[in-house]
N, C-alpha and C positions, 0 to 999 in steps of 0.2 A: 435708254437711260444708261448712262457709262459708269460705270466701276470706278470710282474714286479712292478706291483704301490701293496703299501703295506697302505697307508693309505687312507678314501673313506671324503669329506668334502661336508658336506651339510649345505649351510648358508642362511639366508635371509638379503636384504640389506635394506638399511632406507628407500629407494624410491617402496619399495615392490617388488625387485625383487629376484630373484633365484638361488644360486650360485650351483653349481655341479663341484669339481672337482677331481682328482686324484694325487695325489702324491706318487713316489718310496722310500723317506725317510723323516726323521724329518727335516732336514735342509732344502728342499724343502719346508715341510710344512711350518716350524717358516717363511720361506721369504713370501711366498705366503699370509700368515697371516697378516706383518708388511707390504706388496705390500696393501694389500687392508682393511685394520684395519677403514681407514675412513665410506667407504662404507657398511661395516656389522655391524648388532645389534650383539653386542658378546654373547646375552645371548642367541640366536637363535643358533647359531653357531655346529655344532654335527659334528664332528671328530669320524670315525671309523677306528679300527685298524684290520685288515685282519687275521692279523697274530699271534693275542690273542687267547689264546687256551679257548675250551668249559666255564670251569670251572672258569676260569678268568672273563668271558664275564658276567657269572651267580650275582657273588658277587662285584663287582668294580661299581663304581659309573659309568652312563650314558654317561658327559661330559669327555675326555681326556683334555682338558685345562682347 
């Protein structure tokens, strides 16, 4: 069975909590994002993209949003 989520979100919310999740595409992400934009500090926020090659990951800035 293959791995389909393409994007990895690690957030922290205002009340100190933890978020973990997975997403298979960007429209997933952006909704997921505006679902819960109240409860996350956005500067916490770290989006990983799975499917960025080596060389990308090396020189591109930290945050994807």
């Amino acid at each position: 069975m293959a791995n389909t989520c393409r994007y990895v979100v690690n957030a922290l919310g205002k009340g100190g909590e933890t978020y973990y999740t997975l997403c298979k595409d960007k429209q997933e992400l952006k909704n997921w994002i505006t679902n819960n934009q109240e409860k996350l500090i956005m500067d916490e926020l770290m989006i990983t993209d799975k499917n960025q090659s080596l060389f990308t990951k090396w020189f591109s800035p930290r945050k994807l949003f």
